[in-house]
MIZAPA-655696 format. One record per residue (C-alpha): x, y, z; residue in three letters. Coordinates in Angstrom, 3 decimals. Example, Ala and Ser with C-alpha at 12.3 -4.5 7.8 and 13.67 -1.06 7.14 Angstrom:
2
+----------+----------+----------+------+
:     east :    north :       up : code :
+----------+----------+----------+------+
:   12.300 :   -4.500 :    7.800 :  ALA :
:   13.670 :   -1.060 :    7.140 :  SER :
+----------+----------+----------+------+
REM end
This chain:
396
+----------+----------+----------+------+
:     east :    north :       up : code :
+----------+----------+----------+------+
: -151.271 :  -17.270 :    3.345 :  UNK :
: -151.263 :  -13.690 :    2.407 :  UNK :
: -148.452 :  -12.804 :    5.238 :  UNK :
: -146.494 :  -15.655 :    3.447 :  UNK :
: -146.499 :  -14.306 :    0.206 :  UNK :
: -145.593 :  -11.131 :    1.168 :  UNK :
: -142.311 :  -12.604 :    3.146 :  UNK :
: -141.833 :  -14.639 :   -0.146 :  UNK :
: -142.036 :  -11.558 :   -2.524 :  UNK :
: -139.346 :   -9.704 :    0.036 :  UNK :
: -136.851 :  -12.269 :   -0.703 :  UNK :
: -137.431 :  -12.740 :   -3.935 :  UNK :
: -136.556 :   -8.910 :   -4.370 :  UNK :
: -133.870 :   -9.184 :   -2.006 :  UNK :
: -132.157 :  -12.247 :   -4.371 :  UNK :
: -132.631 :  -10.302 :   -7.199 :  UNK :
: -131.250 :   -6.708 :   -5.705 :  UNK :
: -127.666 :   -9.317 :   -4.764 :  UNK :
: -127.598 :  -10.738 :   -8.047 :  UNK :
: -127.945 :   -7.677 :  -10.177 :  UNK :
: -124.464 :   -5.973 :   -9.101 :  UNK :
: -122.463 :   -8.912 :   -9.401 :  UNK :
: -124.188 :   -9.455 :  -13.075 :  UNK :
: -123.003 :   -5.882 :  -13.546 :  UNK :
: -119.617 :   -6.688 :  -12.079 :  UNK :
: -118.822 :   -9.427 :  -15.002 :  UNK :
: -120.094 :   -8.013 :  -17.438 :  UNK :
: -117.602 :   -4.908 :  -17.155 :  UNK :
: -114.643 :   -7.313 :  -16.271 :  UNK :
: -115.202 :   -8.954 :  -19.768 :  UNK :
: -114.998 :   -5.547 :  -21.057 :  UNK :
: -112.212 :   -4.460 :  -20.234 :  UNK :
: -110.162 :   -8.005 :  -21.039 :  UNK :
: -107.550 :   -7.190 :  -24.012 :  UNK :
: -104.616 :   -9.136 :  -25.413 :  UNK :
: -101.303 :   -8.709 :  -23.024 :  UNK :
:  -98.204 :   -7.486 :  -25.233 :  UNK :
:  -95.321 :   -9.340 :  -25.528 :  UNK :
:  -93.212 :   -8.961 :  -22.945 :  UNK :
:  -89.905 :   -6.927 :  -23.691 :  UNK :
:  -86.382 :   -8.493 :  -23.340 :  UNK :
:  -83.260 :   -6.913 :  -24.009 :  UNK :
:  -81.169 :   -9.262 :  -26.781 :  UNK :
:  -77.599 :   -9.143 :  -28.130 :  UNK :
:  -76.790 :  -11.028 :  -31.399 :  UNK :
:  -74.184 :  -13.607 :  -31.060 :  UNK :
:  -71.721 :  -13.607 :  -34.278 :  UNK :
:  -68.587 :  -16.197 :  -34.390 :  UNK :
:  -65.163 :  -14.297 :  -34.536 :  UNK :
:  -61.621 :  -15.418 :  -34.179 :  UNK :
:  -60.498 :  -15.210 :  -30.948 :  UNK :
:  -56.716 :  -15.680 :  -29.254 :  UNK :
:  -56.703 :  -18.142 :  -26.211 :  UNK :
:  -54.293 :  -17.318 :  -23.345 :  UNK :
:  -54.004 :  -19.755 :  -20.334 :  UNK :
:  -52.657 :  -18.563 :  -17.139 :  UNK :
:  -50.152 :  -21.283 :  -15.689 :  UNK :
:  -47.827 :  -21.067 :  -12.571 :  UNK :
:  -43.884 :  -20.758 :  -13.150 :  UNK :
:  -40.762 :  -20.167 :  -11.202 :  UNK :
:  -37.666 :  -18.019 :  -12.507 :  UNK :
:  -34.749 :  -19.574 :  -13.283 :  UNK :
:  -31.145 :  -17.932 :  -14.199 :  UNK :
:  -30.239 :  -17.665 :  -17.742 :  UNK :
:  -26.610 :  -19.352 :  -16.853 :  UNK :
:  -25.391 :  -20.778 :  -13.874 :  UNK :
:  -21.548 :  -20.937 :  -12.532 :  UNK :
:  -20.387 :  -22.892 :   -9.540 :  UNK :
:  -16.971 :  -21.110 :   -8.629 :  UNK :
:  -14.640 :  -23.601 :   -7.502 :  UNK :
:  -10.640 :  -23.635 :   -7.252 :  UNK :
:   -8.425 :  -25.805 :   -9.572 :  UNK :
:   -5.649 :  -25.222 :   -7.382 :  UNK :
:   -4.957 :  -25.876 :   -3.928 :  UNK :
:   -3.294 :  -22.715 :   -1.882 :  UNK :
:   -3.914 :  -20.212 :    0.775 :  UNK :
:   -6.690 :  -17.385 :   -0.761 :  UNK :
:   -4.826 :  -13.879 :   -0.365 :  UNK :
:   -7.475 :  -11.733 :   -1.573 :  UNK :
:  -11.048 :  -11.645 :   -2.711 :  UNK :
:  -10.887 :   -9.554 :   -6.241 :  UNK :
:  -14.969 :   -8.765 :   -6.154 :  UNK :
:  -18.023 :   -7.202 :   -4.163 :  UNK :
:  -19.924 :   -9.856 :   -2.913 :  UNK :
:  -23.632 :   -9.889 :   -5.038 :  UNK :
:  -21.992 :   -7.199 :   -7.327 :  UNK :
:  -21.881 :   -7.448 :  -11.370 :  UNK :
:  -18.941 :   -9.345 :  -12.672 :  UNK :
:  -17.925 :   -9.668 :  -16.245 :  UNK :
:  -16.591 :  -12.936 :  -18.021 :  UNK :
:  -12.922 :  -13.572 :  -17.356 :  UNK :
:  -12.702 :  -10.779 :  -14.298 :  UNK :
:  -10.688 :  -12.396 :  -11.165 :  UNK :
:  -12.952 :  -13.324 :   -8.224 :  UNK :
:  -10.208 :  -14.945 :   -5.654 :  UNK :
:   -5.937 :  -15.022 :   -5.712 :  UNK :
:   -4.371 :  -17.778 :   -4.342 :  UNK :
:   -0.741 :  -17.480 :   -2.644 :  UNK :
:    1.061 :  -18.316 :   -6.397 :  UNK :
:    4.872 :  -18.764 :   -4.544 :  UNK :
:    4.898 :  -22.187 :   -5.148 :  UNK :
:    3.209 :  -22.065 :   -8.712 :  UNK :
:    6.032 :  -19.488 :   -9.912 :  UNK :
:    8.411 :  -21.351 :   -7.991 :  UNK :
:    7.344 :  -24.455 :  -10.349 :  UNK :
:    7.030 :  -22.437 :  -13.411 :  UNK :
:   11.132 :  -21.121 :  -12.883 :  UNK :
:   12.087 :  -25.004 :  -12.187 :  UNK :
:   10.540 :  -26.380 :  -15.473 :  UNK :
:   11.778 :  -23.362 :  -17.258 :  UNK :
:   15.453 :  -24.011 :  -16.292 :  UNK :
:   14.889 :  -28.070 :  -16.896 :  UNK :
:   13.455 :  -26.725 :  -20.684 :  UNK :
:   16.958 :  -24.736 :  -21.240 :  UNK :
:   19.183 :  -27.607 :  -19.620 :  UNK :
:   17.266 :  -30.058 :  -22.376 :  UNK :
:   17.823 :  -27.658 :  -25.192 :  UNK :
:   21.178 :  -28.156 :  -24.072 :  UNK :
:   21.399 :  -31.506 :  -24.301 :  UNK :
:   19.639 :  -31.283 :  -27.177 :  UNK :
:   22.062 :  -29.069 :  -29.322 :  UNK :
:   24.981 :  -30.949 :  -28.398 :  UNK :
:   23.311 :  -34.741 :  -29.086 :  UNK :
:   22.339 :  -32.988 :  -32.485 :  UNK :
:   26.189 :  -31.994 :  -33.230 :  UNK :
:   27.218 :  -35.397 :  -32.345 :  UNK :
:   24.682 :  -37.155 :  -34.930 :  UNK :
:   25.695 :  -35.164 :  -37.831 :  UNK :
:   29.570 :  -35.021 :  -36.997 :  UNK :
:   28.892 :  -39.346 :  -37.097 :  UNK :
:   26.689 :  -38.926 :  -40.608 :  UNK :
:   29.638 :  -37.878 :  -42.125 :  UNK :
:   32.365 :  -39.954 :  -40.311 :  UNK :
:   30.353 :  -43.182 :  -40.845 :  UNK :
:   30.465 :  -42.582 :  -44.692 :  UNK :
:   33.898 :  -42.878 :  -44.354 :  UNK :
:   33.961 :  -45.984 :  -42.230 :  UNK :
:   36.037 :  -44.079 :  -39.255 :  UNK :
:   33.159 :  -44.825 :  -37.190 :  UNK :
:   31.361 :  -47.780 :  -36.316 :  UNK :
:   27.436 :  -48.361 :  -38.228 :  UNK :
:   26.328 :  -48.963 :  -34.368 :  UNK :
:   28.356 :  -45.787 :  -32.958 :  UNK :
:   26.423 :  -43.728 :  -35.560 :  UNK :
:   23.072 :  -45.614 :  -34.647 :  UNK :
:   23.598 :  -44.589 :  -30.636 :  UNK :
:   24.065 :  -41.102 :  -31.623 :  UNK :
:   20.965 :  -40.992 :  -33.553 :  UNK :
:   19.133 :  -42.102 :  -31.204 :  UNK :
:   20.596 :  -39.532 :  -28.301 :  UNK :
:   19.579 :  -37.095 :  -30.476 :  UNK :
:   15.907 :  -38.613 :  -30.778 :  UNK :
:   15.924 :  -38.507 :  -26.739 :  UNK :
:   17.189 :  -35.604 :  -26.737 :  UNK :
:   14.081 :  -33.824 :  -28.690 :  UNK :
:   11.472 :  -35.649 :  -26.710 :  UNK :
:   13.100 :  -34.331 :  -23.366 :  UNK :
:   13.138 :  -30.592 :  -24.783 :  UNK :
:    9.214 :  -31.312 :  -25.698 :  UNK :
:    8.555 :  -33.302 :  -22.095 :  UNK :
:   10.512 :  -30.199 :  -20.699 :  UNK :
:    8.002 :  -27.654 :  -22.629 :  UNK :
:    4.981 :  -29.463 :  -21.842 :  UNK :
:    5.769 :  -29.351 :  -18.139 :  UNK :
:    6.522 :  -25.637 :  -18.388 :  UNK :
:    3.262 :  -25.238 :  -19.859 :  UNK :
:    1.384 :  -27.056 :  -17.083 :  UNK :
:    3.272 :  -25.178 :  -14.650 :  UNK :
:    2.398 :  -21.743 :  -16.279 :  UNK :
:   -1.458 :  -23.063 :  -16.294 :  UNK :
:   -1.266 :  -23.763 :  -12.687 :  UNK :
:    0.032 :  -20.635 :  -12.039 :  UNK :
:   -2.540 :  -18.906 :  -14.088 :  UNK :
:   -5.200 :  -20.832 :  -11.956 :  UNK :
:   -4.255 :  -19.087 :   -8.908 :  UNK :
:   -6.286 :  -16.454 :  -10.048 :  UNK :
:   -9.713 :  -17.364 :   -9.836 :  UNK :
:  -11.982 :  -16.009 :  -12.738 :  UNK :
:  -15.041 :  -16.201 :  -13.536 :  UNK :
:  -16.303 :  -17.917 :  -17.096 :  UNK :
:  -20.063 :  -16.226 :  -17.560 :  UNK :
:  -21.050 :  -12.086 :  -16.733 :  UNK :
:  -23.448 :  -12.077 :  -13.960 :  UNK :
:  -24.397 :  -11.363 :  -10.516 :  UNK :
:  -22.107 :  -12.745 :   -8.068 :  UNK :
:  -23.661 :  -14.790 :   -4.837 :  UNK :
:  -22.251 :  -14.617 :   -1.120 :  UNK :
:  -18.618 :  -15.970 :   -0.596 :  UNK :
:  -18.341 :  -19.033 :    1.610 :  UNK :
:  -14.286 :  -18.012 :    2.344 :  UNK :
:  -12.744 :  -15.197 :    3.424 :  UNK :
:   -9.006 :  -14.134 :    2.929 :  UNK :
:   -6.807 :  -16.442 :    4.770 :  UNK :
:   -8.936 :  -19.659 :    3.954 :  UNK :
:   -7.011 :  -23.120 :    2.870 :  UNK :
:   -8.897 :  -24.245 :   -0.718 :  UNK :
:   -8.119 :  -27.618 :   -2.578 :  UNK :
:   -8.146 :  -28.418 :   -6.225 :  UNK :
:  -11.805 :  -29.385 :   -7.591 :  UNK :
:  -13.557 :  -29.291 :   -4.124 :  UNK :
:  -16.751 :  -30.158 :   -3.478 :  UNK :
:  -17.441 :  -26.939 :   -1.871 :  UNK :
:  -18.123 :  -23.862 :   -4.037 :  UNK :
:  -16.071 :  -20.335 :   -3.611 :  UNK :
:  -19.213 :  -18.262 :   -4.779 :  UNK :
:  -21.793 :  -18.791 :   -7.438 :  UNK :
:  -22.241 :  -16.198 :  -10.196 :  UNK :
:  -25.520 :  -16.307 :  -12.262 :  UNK :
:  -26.612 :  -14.433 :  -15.295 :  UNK :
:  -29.882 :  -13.098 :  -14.654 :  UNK :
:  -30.399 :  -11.061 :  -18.081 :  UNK :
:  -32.239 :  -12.381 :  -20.125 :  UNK :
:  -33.782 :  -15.057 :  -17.314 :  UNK :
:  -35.881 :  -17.931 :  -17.932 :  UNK :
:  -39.280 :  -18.486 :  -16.535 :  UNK :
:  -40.057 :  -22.693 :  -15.940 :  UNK :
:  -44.081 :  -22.650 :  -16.668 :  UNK :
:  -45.837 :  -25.953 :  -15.107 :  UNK :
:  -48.437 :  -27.473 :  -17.165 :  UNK :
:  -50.761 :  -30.560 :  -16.708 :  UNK :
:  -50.074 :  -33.315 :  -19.021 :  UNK :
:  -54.257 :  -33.721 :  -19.916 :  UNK :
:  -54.303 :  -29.682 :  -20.720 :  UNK :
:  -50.962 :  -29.876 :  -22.718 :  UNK :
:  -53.014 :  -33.264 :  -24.884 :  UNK :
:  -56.069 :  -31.338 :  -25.458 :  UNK :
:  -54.622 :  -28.387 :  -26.521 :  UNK :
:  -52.825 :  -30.919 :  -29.132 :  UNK :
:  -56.148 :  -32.534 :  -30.116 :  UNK :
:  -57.913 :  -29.406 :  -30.527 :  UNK :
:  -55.119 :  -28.306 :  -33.189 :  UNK :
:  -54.782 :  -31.723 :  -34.887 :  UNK :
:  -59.208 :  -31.069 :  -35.453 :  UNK :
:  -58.133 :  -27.581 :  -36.481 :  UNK :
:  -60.671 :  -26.318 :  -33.614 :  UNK :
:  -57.594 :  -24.387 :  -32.587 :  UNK :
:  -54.869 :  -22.984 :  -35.026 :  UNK :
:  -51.311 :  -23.568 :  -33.845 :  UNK :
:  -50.318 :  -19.623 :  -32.497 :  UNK :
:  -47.336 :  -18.714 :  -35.327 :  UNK :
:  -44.094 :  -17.807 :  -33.270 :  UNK :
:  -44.835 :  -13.963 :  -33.620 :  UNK :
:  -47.806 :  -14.918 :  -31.475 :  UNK :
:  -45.751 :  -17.163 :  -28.768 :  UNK :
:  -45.207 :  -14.282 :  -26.229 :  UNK :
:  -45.898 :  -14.605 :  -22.924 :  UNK :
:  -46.860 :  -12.399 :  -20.111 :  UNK :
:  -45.976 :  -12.615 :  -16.173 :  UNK :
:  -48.512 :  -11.655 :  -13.212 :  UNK :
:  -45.774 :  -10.997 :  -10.389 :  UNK :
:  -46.574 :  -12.384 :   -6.776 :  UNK :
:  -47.730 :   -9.017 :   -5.382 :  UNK :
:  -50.667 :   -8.747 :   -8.484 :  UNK :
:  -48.214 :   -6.116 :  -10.776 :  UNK :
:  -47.755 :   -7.030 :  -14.242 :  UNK :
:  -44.262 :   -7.918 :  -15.764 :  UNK :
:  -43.809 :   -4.624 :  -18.068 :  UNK :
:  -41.799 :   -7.033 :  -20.682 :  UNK :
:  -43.317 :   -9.746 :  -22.622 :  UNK :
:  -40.834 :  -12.766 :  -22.651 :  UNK :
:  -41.263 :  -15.575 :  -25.617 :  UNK :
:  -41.949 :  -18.946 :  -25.215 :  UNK :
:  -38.484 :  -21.373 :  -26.156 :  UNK :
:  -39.225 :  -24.891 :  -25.931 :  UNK :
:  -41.486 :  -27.325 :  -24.154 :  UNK :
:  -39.855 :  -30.541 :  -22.021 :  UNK :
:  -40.356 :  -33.765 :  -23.782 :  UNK :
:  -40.911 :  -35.685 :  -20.555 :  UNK :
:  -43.849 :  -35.769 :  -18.308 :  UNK :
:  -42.761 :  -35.684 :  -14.779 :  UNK :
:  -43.562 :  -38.989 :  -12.932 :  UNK :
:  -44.618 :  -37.404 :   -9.900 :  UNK :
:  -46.847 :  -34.555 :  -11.021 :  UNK :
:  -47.510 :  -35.295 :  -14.440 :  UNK :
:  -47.274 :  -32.119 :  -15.807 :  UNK :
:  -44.986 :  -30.895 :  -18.460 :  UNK :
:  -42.659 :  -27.917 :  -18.341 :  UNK :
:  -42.845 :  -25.003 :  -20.743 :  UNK :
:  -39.572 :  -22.437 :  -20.843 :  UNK :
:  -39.479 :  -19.022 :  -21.638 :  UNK :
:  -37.177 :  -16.514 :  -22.183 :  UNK :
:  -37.707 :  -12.818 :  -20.879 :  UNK :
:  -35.228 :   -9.537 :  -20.887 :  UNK :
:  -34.200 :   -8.665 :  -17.350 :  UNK :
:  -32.070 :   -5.010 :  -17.720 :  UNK :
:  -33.193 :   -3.749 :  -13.904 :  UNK :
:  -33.115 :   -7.385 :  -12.635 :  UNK :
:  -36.449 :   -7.011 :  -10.907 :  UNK :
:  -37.511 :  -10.738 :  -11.939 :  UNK :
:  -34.834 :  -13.024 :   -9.181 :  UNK :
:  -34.305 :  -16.402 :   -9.807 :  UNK :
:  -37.013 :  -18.523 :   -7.489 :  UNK :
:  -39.462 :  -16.481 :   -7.731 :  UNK :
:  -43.081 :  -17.397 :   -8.169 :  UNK :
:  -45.041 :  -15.699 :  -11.154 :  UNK :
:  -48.107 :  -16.577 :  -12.920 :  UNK :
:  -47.443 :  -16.540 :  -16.750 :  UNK :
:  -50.085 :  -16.195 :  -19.758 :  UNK :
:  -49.104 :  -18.260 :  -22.248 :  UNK :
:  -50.930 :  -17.685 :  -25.993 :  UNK :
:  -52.341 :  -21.715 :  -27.022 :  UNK :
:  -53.687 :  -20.721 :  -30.201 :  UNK :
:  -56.754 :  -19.498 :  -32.332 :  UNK :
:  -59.807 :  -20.606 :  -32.308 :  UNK :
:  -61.219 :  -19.145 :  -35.622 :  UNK :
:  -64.750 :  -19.385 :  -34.785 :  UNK :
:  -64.729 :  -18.882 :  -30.832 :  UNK :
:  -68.768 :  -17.671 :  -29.721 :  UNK :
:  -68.593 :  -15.522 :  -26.873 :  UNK :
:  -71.430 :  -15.120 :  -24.516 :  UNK :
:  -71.986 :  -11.968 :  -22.434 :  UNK :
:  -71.754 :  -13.584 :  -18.762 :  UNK :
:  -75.030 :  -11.277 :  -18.356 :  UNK :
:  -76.916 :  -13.969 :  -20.683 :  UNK :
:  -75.479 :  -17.101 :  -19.040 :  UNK :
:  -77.275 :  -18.531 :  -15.816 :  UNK :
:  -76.665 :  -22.122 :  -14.085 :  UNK :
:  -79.603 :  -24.760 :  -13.629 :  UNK :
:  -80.248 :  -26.511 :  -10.314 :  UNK :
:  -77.823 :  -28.591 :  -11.250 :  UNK :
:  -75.465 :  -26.266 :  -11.673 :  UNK :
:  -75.144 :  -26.631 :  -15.226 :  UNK :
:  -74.952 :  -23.298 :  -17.665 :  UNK :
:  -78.020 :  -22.015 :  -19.528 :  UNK :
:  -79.159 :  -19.612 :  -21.553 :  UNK :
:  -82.571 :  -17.989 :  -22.784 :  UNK :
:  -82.559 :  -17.175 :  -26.826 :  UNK :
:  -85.237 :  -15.859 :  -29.243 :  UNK :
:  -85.872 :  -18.106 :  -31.632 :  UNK :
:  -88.472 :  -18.895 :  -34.200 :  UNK :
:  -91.024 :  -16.675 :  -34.380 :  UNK :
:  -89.604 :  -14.348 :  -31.513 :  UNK :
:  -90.583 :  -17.154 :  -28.985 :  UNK :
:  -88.355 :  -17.934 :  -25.955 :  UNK :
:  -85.800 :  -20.884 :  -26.125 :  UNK :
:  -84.072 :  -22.485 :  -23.186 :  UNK :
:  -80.747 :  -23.807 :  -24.571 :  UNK :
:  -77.987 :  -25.939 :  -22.677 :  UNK :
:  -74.650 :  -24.524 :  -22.882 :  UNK :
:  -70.975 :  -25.882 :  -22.547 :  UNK :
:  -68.608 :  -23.082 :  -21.717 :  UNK :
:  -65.036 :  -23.570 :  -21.567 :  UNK :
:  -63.297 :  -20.646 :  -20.261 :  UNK :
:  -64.211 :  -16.835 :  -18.992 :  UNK :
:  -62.583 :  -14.786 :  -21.532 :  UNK :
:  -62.896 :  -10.922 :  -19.935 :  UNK :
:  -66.579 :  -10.261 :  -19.053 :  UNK :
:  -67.708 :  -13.035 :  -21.334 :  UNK :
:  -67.726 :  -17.213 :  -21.546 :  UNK :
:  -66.435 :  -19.021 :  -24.690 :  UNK :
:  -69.040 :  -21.647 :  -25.242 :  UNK :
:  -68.471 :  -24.420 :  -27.035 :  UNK :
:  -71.807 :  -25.752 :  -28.099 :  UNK :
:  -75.516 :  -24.605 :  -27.145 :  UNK :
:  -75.288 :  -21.790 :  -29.073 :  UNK :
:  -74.535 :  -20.674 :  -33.050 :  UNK :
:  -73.769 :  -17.478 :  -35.044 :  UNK :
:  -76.804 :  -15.485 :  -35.421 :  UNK :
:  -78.302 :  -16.370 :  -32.115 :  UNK :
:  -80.150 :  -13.847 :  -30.257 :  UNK :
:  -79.016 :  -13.915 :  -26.805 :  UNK :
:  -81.168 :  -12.417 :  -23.921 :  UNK :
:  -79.677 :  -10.345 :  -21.606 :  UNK :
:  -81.966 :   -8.230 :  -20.159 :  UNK :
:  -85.535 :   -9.409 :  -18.712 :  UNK :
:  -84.510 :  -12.727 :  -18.117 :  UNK :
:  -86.188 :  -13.668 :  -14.819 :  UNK :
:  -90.098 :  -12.757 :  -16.350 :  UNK :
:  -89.464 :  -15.038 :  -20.166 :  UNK :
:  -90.416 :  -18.999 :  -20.263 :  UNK :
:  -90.047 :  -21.648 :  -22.797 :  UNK :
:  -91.987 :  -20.947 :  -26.337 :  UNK :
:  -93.146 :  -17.668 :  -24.459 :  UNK :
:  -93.665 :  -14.585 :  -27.152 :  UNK :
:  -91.354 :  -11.536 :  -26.512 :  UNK :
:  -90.731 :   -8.575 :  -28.173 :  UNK :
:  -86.898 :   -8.384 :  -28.463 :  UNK :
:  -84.878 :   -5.202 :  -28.300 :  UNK :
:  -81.361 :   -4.753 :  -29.534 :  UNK :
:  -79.317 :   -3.516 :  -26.061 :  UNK :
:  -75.484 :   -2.014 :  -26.077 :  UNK :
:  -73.622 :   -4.064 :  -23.682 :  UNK :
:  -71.468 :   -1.368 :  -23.023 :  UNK :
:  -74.590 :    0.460 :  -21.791 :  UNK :
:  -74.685 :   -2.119 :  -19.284 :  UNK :
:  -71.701 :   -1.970 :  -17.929 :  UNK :
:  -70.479 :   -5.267 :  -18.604 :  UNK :
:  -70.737 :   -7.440 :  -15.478 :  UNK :
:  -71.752 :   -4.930 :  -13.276 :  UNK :
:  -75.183 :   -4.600 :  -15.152 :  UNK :
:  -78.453 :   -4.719 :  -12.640 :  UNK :
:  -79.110 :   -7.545 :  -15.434 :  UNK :
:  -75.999 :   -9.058 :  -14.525 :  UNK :
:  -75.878 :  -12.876 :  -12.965 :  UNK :
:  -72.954 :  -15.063 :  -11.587 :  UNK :
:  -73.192 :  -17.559 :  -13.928 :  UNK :
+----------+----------+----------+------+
REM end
């Protein structure tokens, strides 16, 4: 019994020599348990301010004016009058045609003119010598009638006779082959020598005025109807026609240094694509824009006088995919709002609802906040961030 007791007073010190740190132990982690400060996030305040939409839209150039060079004569070409693809002015001669037989036609209705002025003067003696003899009675009524009316024949053949001169000189005049606009001419499909009919199917050359040039702009139907909508609900205010300039992205990435201004826009929805066409009008001195080419315009829609833009570093997508953002709200507690963004408008997103002027946007700390979480929010220069390229930066 006594060697018992002994063993059991051993371990009953040995318990207590255990238990007596680890006592220790919790009693100094209680101690040094404080309250955790909020955690700090970097915010932006989010104001509504007018803003001026721009869509980019693909277009094609097309020329200003357009002339098909055809003959109105037929004839042998003797000479081409102009550098193929040079500049030609309005009314300068492109092609001559042989014009023998044209003068030679001109001459024979001019003679025919002076033989029926001939005619003329006589049948006119003869009607007035009978006006007086036929008040006299030494000439039939009828006799005086027939001269009269030789007379009358006579002045319609001299006016025939002129009007057939006048065709002639017109043909003759169309030997020379002009052209009706100023423009670039095109590549000539005949050479000197060549055999050309009246009105053929077949063009000489084609000139086209290619300053000022237009610039056909493709747009889908269901963008063109919103963008009506949204000005009929006044979310958008019609763009006033010192604002309807547009801007061209070349197909090599440069930017058009000219602004061009929007014209018109097609009434009719094309069938097969069902977009509408908008055409605009840009200056073209150096002639660097050619008709055909691709460009990608930037066309102004409007104003949206209370646009909220969203720093893309403050926007992040849900597993869905869907766009987010955290805010401070109420008693600087975190706020996990749903947003609808419409368009990326430089380094930010125009959001259409999910957030409202006076919002306090986080941009910076977002991946350590959680719903109704307190923070202690910090005013942050976004231009200290470097826009996009921020470490706080996301792809939203």
């Amino acid at each position: 019994m006594q060697a018992g007791g002994v063993h059991f007073a051993i371990a009953a010190l040995v318990l207590t020599a255990l238990a007596t740190p680890l006592s220790g132990c919790g009693k100094r982690n209680a101690s040094n348990q404080r309250p955790r400060a909020p955690q700090e996030v970097g915010v932006v305040s989010i104001h509504s301010q007018p803003v001026t939409l721009m869509t980019e839209l693909p277009g094609r150039t097309s020329p200003f004016a357009v002339a098909e060079i055809r003959p109105q004569v037929g004839g042998i070409i003797q000479k081409l009058e102009f550098n193929q693809g040079s500049q030609v002015k309005a009314g300068q001669t492109l092609y001559k045609v042989d014009p023998a037989s044209y003068q030679a036609a001109v001459d024979s209705a001019d003679a025919a003119l002076a033989s029926a002025r001939a005619n003329l003067s006589s049948a006119k003696s003869l009607a007035d010598r009978d006006a007086r003899l036929v008040t006299t009675n030494a000439i039939s009524r009828q006799d005086y009638v027939d001269a009269v009316a030789a007379y009358q024949q006579a002045k319609a053949n001299v006016e025939q006779q002129q009007a057939n001169l006048e065709t002639a000189r017109i043909n003759l005049d169309y030997t020379l082959v002009t052209s009706p606009i100023t423009g670039r001419a095109g590549i000539s499909t005949v050479t000197e020598g060549a055999l050309v009919t009246a009105n053929q199917t077949t063009t000489l050359t084609t000139v086209q005025t290619l300053n000022p040039i237009y610039v056909d702009i493709v747009q889908s139907s269901t963008q063109w109807l919103a963008l009506k909508q949204a000005i009929a609900r006044g979310t958008l205010t019609k763009a006033a026609p010192a604002m309807a300039k547009v801007t061209l992205l070349l197909g090599d990435g440069s930017k058009y240094p000219l602004p061009g201004k929007l014209q018109f826009t097609n009434l009719t929805v094309d069938s097969k694509t069902g977009a509408v066409t908008l055409r605009a009008i840009f200056p073209n001195p150096k002639q660097l824009l050619l008709p055909g080419m691709y460009v990608r315009a930037f066309v102004v829609e409007g104003v949206d006088p209370t646009a909220i833009l969203a720093p893309q570093q403050g926007v992040q997508r849900n597993i869905k995919g869907q766009p987010t953002a955290w805010v401070v709200g109420k008693d600087d507690k975190v706020e996990l709002h749903d947003l609808t963004v419409s368009r990326a408008i430089g380094n930010k997103w125009l959001v259409t609802s999910g957030l409202h002027d006076g919002d306090r946007l986080i941009v910076q700390g977002t991946q350590k906040v959680r719903p109704g979480m307190p923070v202690h929010p910090v005013t942050v220069n976004l231009n200290e961030l470097g826009g996009t390229s921020s470490k706080y930066a996301k792809q939203p």
